[in-house]
C-alpha positions, -999 to +999 in steps of 0.1 A: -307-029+458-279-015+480-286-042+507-277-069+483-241-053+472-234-050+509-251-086+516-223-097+487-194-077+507-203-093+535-203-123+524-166-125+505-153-112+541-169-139+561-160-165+533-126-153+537-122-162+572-147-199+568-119-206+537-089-204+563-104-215+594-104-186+616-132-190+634-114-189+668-094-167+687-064-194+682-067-196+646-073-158+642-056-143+611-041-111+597-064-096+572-060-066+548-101-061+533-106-053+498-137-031+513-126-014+543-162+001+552-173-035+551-150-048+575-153-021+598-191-025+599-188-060+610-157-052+636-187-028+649-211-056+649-187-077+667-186-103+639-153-100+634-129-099+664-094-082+668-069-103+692-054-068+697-023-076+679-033-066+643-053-105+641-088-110+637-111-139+637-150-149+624-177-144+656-199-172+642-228-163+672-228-127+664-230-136+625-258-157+632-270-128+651-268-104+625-283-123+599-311-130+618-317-090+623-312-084+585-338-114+576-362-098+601-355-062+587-359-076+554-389-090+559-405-059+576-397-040+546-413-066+526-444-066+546-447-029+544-446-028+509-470-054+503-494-038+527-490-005+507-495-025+473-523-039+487-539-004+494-526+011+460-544-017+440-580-013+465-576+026+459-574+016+422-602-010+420-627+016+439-614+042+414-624+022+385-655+013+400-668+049+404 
């Protein structure tokens, strides 16, 4: 449940940045986040970039990096839990049939 608040954050920060075009150094922007701990996580991630002088613009190849590791994580967990649903339900069923 977590992972989709933060998938929401992460969106209104990178929708901020499509909305006004800085998607390049050139057009980078100052930008004072709503959700600091947000914004620094995708600094860290390199998704958004600071010109040095208190500007920052949208990485678009590292976003598409990112969400391609959080749709692969995502679907590991998935895969996990349907494997250990799968065993919970056998477990049951040879229960039951005892």
């Amino acid at each position: 449940m977590l992972g989709l608040f933060r998938g929401a954050r992460r969106r209104r920060i990178v929708n901020d940045f499509v909305a006004v075009g800085a998607t390049r150094a050139r057009s980078a922007i100052p930008y004072d986040p709503l959700d600091a701990a947000t914004f620094r996580r995708l600094r860290g991630y390199g998704v958004i970039v600071d010109d040095g002088h208190g500007r920052y613009h949208l990485d678009a190849t590292r976003l598409g990096l990112l969400r391609g590791a959080v749709r692969r994580r995502a679907a590991a967990v998935a895969g996990a839990t349907g494997l250990l649903a799968s065993a919970a339900a056998a477990m049951t069923v040879f229960a039951l049939a005892e």
